[in-house]
PAMI-729537 format. One record per residue: residue number from 1; x, y negated, z of N, C-alpha, C in turn; residue in one letter. Coordinates in Angstrom, 2 decimals, m for minus. Example, Ala and Ser with C-alpha at 12.3 -4.5 7.8 and 13.67 -1.06 7.14 Angstrom:
+-----+---------+---------+---------+---------+---------+---------+---------+---------+---------+------+
! pos !      nu !      nv !      nw !     cau !     cav !     caw !      cu !      cv !      cw ! code !
+-----+---------+---------+---------+---------+---------+---------+---------+---------+---------+------+
!   1 !   13.19 !    5.69 !    7.80 !   12.30 !    4.50 !    7.80 !   13.20 !    3.30 !    7.80 !    a !
!   2 !   12.85 !    2.25 !    7.08 !   13.67 !    1.06 !    7.14 !   12.90 !   m0.03 !    7.87 !    s !
+-----+---------+---------+---------+---------+---------+---------+---------+---------+---------+------+
//
This chain:
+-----+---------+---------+---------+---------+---------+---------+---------+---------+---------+------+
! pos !      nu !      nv !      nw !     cau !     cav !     caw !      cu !      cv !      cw ! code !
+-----+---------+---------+---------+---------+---------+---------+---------+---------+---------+------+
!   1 !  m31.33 !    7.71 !   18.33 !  m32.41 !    7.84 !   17.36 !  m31.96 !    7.21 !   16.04 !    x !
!   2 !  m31.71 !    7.76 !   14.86 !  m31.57 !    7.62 !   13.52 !  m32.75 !    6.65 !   12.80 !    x !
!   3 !  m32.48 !    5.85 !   12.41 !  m33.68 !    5.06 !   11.27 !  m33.31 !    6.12 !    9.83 !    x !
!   4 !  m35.24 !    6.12 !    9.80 !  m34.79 !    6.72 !    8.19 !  m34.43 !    6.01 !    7.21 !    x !
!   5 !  m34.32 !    6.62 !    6.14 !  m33.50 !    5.26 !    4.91 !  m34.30 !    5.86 !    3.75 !    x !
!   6 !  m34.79 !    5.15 !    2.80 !  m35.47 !    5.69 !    1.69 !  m34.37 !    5.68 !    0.53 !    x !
!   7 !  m34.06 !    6.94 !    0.02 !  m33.18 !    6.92 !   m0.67 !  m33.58 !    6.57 !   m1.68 !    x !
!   8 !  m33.28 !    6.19 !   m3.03 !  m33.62 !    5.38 !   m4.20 !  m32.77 !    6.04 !   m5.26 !    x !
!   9 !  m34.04 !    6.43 !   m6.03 !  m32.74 !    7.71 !   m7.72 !  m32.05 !    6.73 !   m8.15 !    x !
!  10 !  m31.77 !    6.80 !   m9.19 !  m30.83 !    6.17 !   m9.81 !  m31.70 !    5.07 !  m11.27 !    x !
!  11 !  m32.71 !    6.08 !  m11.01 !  m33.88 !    5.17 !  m12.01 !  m34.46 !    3.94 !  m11.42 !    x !
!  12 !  m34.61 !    4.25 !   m9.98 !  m35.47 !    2.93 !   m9.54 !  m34.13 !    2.09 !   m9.40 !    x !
!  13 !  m32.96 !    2.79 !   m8.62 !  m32.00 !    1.31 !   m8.97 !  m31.64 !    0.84 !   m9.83 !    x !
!  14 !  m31.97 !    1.04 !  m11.42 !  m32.05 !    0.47 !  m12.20 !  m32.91 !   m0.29 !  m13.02 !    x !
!  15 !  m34.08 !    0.78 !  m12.73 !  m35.32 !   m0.37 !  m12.66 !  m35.38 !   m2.03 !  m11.77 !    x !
!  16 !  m35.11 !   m1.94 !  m10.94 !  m34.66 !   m3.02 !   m9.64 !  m34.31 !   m3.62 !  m10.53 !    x !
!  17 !  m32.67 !   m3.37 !  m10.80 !  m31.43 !   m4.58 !  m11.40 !  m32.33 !   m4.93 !  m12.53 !    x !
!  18 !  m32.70 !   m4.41 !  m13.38 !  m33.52 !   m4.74 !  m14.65 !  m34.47 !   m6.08 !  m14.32 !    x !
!  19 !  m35.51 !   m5.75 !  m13.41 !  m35.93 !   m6.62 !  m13.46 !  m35.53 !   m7.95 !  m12.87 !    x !
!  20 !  m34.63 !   m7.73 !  m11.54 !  m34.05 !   m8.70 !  m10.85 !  m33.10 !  m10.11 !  m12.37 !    x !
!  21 !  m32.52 !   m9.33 !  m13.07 !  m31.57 !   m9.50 !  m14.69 !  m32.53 !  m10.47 !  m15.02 !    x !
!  22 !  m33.83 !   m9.80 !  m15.50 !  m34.89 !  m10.32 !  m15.80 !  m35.68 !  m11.84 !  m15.57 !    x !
!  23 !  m35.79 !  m11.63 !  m14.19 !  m36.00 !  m12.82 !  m13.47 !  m35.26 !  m14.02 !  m13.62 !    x !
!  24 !  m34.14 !  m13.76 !  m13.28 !  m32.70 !  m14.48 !  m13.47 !  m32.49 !  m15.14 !  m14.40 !    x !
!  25 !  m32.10 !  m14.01 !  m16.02 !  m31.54 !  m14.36 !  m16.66 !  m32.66 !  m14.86 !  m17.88 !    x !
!  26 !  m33.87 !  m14.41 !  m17.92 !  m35.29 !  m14.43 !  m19.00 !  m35.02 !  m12.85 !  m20.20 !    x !
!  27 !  m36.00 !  m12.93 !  m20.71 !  m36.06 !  m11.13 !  m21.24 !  m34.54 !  m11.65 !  m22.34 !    x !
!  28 !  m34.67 !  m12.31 !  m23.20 !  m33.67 !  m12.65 !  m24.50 !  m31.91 !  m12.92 !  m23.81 !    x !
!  29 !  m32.15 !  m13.25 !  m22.61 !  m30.73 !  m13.19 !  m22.09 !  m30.40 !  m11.95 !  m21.52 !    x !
!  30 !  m31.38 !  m10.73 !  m21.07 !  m31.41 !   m9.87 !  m20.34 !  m30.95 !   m8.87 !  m21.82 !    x !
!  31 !  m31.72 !   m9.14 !  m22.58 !  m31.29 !   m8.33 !  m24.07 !  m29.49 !   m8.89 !  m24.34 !    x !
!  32 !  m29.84 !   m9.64 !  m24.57 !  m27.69 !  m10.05 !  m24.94 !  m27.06 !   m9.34 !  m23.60 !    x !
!  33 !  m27.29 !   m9.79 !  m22.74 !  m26.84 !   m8.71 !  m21.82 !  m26.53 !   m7.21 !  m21.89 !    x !
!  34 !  m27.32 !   m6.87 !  m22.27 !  m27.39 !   m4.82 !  m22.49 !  m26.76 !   m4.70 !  m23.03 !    x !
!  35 !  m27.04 !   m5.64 !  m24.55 !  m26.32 !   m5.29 !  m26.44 !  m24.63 !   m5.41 !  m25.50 !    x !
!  36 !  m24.31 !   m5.86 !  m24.59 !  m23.03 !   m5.95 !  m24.19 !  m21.78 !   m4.42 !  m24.33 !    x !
!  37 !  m22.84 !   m3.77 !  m23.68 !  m22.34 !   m2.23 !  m23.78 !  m22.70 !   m1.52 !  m24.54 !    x !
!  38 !  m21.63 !   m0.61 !  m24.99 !  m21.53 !    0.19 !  m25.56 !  m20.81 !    1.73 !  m25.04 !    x !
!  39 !  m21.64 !    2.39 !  m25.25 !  m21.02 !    3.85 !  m25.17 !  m19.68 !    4.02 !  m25.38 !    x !
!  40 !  m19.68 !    3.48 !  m26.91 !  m18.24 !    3.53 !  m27.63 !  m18.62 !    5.11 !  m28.37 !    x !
!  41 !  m17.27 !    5.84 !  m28.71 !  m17.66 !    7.12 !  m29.66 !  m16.19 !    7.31 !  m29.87 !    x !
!  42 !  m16.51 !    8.70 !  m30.54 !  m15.37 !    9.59 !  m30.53 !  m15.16 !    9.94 !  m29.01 !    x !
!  43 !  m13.99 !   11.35 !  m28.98 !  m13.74 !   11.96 !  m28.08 !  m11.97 !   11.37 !  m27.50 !    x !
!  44 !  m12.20 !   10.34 !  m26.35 !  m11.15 !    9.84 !  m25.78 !   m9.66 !   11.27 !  m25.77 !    x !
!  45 !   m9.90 !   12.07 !  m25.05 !   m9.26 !   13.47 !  m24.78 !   m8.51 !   13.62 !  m26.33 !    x !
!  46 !   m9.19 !   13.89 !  m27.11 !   m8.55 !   14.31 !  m28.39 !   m7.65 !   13.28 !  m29.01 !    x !
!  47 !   m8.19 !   12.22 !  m29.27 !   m8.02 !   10.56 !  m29.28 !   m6.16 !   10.47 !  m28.65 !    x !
!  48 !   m6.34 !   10.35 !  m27.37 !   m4.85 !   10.17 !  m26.16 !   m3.95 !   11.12 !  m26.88 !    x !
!  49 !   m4.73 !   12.69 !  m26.69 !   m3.54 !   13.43 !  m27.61 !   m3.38 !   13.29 !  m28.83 !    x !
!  50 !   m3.75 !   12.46 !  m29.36 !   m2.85 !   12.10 !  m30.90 !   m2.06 !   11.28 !  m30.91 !    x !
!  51 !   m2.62 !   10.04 !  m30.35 !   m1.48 !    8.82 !  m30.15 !   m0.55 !    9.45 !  m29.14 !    x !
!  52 !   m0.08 !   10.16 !  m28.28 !    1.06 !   10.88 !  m27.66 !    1.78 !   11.53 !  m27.62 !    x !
!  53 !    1.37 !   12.03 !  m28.83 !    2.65 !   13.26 !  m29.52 !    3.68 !   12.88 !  m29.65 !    x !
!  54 !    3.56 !   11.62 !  m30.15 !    5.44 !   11.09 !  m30.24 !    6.47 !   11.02 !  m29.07 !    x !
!  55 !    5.25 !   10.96 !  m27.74 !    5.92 !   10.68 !  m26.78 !    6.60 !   12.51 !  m25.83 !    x !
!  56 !    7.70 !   12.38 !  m25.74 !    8.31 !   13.42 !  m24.84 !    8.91 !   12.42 !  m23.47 !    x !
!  57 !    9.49 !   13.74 !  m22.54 !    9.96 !   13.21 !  m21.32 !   11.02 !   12.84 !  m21.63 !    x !
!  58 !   11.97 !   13.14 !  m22.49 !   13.11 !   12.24 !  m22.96 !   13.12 !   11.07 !  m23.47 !    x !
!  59 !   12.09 !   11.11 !  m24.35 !   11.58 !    9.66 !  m25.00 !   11.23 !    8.53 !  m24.21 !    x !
!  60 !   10.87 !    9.19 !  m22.90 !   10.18 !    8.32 !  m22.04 !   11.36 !    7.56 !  m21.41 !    x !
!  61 !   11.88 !    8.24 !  m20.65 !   13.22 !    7.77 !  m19.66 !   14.17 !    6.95 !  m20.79 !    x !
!  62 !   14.72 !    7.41 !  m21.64 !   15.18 !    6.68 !  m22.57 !   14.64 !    5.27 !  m22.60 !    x !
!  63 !   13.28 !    4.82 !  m23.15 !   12.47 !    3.54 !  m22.97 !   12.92 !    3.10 !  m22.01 !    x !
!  64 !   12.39 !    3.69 !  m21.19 !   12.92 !    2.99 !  m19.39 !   14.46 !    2.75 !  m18.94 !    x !
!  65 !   15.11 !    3.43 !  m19.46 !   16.19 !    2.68 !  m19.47 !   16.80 !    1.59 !  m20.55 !    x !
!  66 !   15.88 !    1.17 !  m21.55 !   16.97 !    0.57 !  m22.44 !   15.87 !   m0.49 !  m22.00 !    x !
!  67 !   14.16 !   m0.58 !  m21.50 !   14.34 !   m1.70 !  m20.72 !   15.12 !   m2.12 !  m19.84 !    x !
!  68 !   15.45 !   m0.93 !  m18.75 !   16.39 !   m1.81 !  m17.55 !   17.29 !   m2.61 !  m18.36 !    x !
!  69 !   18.21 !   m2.01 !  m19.16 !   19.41 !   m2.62 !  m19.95 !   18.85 !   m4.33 !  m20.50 !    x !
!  70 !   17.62 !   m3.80 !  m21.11 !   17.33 !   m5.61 !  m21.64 !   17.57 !   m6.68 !  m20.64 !    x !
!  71 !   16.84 !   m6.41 !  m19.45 !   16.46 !   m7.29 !  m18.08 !   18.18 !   m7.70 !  m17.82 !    x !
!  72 !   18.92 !   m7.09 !  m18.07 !   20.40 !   m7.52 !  m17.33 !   20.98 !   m8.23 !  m17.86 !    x !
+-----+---------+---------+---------+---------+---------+---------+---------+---------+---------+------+
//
């Protein structure tokens, strides 16, 4: 026999942590808290491929070997 389980959206588990934060931390620490994150902005994808252009598979191995060479 299976126990049921009440599944919980994603709103109430955040409602929960919110207030649990709340409790814990008081509303003004619960605020510095949030302001913590950020989305951020711009498009990462486009972003990677710019800073990587310089890089080829020759370029790469090359690096990697003239570290090994340093280490010796």
């Amino acid at each position: 026999m299976s126990v049921a389980r009440s599944y919980k959206t994603d709103y109430e588990i955040q409602q929960t942590a919110f207030g649990l934060l709340q409790k814990k931390l008081g509303t003004s620490n619960l605020i510095r808290f949030i302001q913590q994150y950020d989305k951020g902005y711009g498009n990462y994808t486009v972003d990677r491929d710019e800073w990587q252009k310089k890089y080829t598979v020759n370029s790469l191995f090359a690096e990697i070997e003239a570290s090994k060479n340093k280490k010796v």
